[in-house]
C-alpha positions in Angstrom: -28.3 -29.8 -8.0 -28.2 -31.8 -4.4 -27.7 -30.2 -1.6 -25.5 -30.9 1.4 -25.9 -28.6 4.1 -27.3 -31.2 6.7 -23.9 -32.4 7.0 -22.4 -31.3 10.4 -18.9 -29.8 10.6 -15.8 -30.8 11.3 -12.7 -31.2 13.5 -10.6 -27.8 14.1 -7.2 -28.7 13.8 -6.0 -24.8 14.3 -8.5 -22.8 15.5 -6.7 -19.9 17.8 -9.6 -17.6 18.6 -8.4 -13.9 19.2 -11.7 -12.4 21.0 -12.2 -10.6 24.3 -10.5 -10.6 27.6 -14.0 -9.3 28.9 -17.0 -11.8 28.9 -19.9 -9.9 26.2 -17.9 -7.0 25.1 -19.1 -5.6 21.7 -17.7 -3.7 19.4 -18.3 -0.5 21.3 -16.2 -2.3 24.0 -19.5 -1.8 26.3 -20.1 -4.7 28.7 -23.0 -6.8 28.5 -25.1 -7.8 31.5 -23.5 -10.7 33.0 -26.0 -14.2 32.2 -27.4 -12.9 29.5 -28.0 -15.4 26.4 -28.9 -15.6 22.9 -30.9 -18.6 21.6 -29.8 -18.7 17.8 -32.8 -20.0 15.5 -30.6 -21.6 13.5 -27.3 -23.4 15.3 -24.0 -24.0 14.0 -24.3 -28.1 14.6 -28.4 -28.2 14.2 -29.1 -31.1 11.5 -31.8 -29.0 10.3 -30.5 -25.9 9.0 -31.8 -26.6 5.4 -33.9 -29.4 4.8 -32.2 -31.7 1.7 -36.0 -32.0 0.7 -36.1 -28.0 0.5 -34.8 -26.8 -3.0 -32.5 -23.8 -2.5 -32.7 -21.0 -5.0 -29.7 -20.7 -7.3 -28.0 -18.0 -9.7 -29.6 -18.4 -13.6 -28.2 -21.0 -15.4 -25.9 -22.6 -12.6 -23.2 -25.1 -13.6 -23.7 -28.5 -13.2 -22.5 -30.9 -10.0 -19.0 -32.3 -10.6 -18.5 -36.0 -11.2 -18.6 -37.8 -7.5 -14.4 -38.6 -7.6 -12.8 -35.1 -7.3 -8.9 -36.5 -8.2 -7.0 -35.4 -4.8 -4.7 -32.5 -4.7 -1.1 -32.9 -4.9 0.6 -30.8 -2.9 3.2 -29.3 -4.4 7.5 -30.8 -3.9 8.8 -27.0 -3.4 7.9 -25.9 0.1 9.0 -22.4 -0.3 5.4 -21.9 -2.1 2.9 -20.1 -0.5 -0.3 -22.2 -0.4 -2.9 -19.3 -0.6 -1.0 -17.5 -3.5 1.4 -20.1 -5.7 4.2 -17.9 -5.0 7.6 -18.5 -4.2 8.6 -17.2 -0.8 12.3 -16.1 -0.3 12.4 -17.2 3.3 11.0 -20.8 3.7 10.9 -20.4 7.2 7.5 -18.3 6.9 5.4 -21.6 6.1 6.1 -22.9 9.6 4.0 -20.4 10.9 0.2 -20.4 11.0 -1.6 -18.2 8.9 -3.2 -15.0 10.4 -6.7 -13.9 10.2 -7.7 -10.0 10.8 -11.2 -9.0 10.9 -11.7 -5.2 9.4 -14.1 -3.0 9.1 -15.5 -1.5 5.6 -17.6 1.3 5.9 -17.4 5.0 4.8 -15.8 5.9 8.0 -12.9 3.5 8.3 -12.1 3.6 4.1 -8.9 3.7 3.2 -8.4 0.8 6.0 -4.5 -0.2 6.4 -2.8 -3.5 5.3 -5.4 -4.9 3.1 -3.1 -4.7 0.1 -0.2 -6.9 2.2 -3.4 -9.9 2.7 -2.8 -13.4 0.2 -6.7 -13.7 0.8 -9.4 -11.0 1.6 -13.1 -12.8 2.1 -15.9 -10.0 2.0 -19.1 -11.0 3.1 -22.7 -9.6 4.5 -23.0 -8.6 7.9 -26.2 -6.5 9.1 -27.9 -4.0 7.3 -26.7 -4.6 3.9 -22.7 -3.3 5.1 -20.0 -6.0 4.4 -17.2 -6.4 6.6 -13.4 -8.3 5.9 -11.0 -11.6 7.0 -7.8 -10.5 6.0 -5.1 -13.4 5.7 -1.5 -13.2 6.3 1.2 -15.7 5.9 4.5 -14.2 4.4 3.8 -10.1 4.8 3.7 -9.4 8.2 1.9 -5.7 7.9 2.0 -4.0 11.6 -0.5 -2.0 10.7 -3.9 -3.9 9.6 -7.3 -2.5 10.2 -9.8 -1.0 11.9 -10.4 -4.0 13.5 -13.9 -5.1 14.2 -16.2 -7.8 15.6 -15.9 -11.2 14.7 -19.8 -13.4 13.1 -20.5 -16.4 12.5 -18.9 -16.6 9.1 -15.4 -16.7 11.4 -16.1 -20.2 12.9 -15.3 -21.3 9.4 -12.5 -19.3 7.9 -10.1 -20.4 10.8 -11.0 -24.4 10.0 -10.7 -23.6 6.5 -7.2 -22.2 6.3 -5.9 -23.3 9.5 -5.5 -19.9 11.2 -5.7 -18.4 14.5 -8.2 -15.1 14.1 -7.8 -11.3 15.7 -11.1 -9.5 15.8 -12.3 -6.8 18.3 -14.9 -9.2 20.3 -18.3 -10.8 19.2 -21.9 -9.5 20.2 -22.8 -11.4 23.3 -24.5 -14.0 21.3 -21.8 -15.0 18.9 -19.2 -15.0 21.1 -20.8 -18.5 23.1 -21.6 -20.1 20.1 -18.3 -19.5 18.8 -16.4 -20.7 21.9 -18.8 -24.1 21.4 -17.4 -24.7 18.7 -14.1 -24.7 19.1 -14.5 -26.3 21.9 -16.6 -29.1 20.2 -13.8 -29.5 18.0 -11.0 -29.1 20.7 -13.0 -32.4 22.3 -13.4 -34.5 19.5 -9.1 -34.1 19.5 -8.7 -35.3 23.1 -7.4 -31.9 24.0 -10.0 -28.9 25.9 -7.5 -26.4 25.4 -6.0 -27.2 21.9 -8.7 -24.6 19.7 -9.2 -21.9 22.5 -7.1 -19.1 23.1 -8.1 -15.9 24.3 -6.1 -12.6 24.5 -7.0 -9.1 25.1 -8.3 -7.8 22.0 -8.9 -3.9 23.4 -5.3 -2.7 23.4 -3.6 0.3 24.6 -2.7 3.4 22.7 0.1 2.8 20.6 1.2 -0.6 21.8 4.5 -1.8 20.2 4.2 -5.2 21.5 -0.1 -6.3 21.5 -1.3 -8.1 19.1 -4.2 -5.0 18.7 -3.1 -1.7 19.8 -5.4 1.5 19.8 -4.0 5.2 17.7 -5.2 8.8 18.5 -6.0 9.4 14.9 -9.6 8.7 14.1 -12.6 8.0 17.1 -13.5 5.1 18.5 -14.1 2.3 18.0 -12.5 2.9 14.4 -9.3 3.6 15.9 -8.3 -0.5 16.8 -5.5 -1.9 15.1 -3.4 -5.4 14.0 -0.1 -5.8 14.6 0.7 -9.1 13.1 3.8 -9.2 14.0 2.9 -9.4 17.9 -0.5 -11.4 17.0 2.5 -14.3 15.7 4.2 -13.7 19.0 1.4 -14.3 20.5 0.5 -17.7 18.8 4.2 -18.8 19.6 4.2 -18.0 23.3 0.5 -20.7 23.4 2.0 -23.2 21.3 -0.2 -22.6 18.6 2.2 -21.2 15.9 1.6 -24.6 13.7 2.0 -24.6 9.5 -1.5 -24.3 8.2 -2.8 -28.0 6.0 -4.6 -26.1 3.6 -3.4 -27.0 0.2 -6.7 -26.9 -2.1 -5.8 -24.5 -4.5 -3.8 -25.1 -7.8 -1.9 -22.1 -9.6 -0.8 -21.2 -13.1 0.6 -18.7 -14.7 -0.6 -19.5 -18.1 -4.1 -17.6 -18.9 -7.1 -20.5 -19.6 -8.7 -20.9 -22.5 -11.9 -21.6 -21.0 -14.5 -19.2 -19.5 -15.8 -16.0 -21.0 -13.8 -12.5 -21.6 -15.4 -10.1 -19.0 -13.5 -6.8 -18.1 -15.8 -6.2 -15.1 -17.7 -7.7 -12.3 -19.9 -6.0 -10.2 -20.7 -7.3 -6.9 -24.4 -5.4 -5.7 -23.9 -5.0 -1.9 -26.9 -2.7 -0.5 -24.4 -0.2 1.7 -21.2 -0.3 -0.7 -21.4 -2.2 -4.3 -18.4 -3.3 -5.5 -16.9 -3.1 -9.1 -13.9 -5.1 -10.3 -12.1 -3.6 -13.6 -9.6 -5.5 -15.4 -6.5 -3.8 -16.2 -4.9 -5.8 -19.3 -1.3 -3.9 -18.9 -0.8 -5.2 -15.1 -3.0 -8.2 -15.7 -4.7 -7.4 -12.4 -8.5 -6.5 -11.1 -8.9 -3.3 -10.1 -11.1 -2.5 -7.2 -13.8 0.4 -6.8 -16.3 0.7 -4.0 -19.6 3.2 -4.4 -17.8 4.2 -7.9 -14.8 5.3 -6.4 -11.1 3.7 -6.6 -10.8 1.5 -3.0 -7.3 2.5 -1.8 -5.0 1.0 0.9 -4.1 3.8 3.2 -0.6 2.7 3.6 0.5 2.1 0.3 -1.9 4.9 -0.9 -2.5 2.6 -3.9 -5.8 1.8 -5.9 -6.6 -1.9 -4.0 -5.9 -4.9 -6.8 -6.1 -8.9 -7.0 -4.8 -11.4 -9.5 -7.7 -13.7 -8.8 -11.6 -12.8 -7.6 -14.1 -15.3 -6.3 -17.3 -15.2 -6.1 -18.7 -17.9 -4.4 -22.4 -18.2 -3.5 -23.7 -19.5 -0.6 -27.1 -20.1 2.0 -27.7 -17.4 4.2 -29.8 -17.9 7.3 -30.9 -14.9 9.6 -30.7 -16.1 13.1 -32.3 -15.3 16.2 -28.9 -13.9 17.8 -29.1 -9.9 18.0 -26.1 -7.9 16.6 -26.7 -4.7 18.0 -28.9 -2.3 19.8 -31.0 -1.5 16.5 -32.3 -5.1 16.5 -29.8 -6.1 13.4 -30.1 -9.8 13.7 -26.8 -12.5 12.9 -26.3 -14.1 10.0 -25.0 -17.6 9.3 -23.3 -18.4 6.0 -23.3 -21.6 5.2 -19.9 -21.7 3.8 -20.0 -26.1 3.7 -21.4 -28.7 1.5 -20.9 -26.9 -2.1 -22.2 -23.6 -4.0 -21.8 -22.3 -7.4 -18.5 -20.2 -8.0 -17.1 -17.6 -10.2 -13.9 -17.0 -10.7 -12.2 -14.2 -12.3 -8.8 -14.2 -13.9 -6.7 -12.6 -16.6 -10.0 -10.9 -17.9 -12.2 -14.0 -18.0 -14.7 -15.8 -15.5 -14.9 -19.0 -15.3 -18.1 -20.7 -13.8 -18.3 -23.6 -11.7 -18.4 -24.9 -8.0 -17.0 -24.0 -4.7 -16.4 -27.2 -2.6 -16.1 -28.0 1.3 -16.7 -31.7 2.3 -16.9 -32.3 6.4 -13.4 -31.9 6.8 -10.6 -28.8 7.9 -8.4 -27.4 5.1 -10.6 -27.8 2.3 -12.2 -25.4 0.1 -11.9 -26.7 -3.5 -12.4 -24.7 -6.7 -13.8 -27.2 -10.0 -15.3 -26.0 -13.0 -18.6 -27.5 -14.9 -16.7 -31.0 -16.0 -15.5 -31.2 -12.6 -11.4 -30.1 -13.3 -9.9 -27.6 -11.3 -10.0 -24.3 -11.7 -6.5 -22.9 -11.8 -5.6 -19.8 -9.7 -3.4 -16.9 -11.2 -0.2 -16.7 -8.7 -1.2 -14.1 -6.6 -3.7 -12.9 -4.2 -7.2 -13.3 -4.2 -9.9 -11.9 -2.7 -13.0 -14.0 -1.9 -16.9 -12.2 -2.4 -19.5 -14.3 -0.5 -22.7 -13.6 -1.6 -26.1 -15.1 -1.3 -27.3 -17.9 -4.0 -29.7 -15.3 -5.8 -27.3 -12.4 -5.4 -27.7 -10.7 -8.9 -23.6 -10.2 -9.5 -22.7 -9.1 -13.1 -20.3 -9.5 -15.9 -19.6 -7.8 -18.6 
């Protein structure tokens, strides 16, 4: 399978960056020493991040490359559906708002985190150390209680240009948070318009804030104790001018179970700090999730965390030279463009094929071996990243 991760990335069209008032603050909120930069080994725009000459290692038996001609998508005549779930929306109004990205934490100390179970789209992915951390997206629940929020990585330069969302996270690490403002500065240049991709708000907010965007509670320590309002974050957006309908319109949805793919009842996703299992519950016709063997719930619902549609899409990983934290965790870039192999899960089956993402915002197509579309189950989904030899498991 050809590779295309030489290609450089695109234009933001939305790309409202929700990171710290204070130049270098962390996630501890602790200042960093004022000139201080990070020299990444690998950069976001580098031509050279993986040689096309250089095989990359893939999953056992991956699918073959679709035919060159993907047919476009057609977006869909009723504009009261939601594009990231194929569900009708009662209030239309809704889709003229941008879509909402909120960055939470997932380790032992933060589970059960708040609002996950209100997100159309949950992407999990690596950070340091083998711990995973989440991009919760909102478009028509608007939860005022989402978190604990955490730092943004690298892997938040693209999920903003993919779904055309502004992004609330706690801060960067001192070296993410230049590269990150490059790049949406890049593409805030390339539209004729410094100031069209770039907006920056407080992200450490006061105690129990009614009206920020991120407001801070007395009921766990810091810095676990940050939290989403996305109510205010949609404020917010409206008072920059940067409250715009997202473009994204990749996915296609039915209701009807395929006949294609393979019956699995589980899917195990191996991360080092917290594996993940999926269980497919025939009676609601919904995956169930566990983490470290134990039912994940939301804390607000107090319900057992569930998606219509899971996938798995496998992508590069490249360890840069950007430091994380005070251990000596370095960053790490996932090269979420080009194309990977995919799973996706639905209705008790999997389905193999490819994740696509030519140079271009809004995209992030879904095709199976021959090349077709996969359709989605209307619903949510939640998105596992992983690496291209990640050992995940069906059964």
């Amino acid at each position: 399978m050809k590779t295309f991760l030489k290609r450089p990335l695109s234009v933001l069209t939305i790309f409202s960056l929700f990171m710290g008032a204070c130049a270098g603050e962390s996630d501890s909120g602790a200042a960093s020493s004022a000139g201080t930069t990070f020299i990444p080994v690998v950069t976001i725009y580098a031509p050279t991040l993986v040689p096309s000459e250089t095989p990359l290692p893939l999953p056992a038996a991956p699918p073959t490359a679709p035919p060159a001609e993907v047919p476009a998508v057609t977006p869909t005549p009723d504009r009261a559906i939601n594009p990231f779930t194929g569900l009708a929306v009662e209030d239309a109004a809704v889709l003229n708002r941008a879509p909402v990205l909120v960055k939470v934490a997932n380790t032992a100390e933060v589970r059960p985190q708040s609002g996950l179970s209100s997100a159309d789209i949950v992407v999990e992915h690596l950070t340091e150390g083998g711990i995973t951390r989440f991009t919760a997206l909102y478009l028509t629940r608007a939860p005022q209680r989402v978190g604990s929020v955490r730092s943004c990585r690298l892997i938040d330069i693209e999920l903003p240009r993919i779904f055309g969302a502004g992004l609330v996270c706690s801060g960067t690490s001192p070296g993410v948070k230049p590269t990150m403002r490059a790049a949406a500065l890049e593409g805030a240049t390339k539209l004729g318009d410094v100031n069209s991709s770039a907006v920056i708000i407080s992200d450490f907010g006061p105690f129990e804030c009614p009206t920020c965007p991120m407001f801070r509670t007395n009921d766990r320590p810091a810095p676990h104790n940050l939290f989403a309002n996305t109510l205010n974050a949609w404020r917010v957006l409206e008072e920059r001018g940067k409250n715009q309908p997202t473009s994204f319109n990749s996915w296609t949805f039915d209701p009807v179970p395929p006949s294609t793919g393979r019956l699995a009842g589980s899917l195990t996703i191996p991360y080092q700090a917290d594996p993940v299992d999926w269980t497919y519950n025939p009676t609601t016709g919904l995956w169930e999730r566990a983490v470290d063997g134990r039912p994940h719930i939301d804390a607000e619902s107090g319900q057992t965390l569930t998606a219509a549609n899971i996938i798995v899409g496998f992508a590069y990983h490249a360890v840069t030279a950007i430091q994380e934290d005070v251990t000596g965790a370095m960053s790490i870039q996932i090269q979420l463009w080009g194309q990977g192999p995919v799973k996706v899960a639905r209705d008790g089956r999997v389905i193999d094929g490819l994740w696509l993402r030519p140079a271009q915002p809004g995209v992030l197509e879904l095709v199976d071996t021959q090349g077709n579309r996969i359709p989605l189950k209307p619903g949510n989904s939640w998105i596992q990243l992983v690496p291209l030899d990640f050992p995940v498991q069906t059964r």
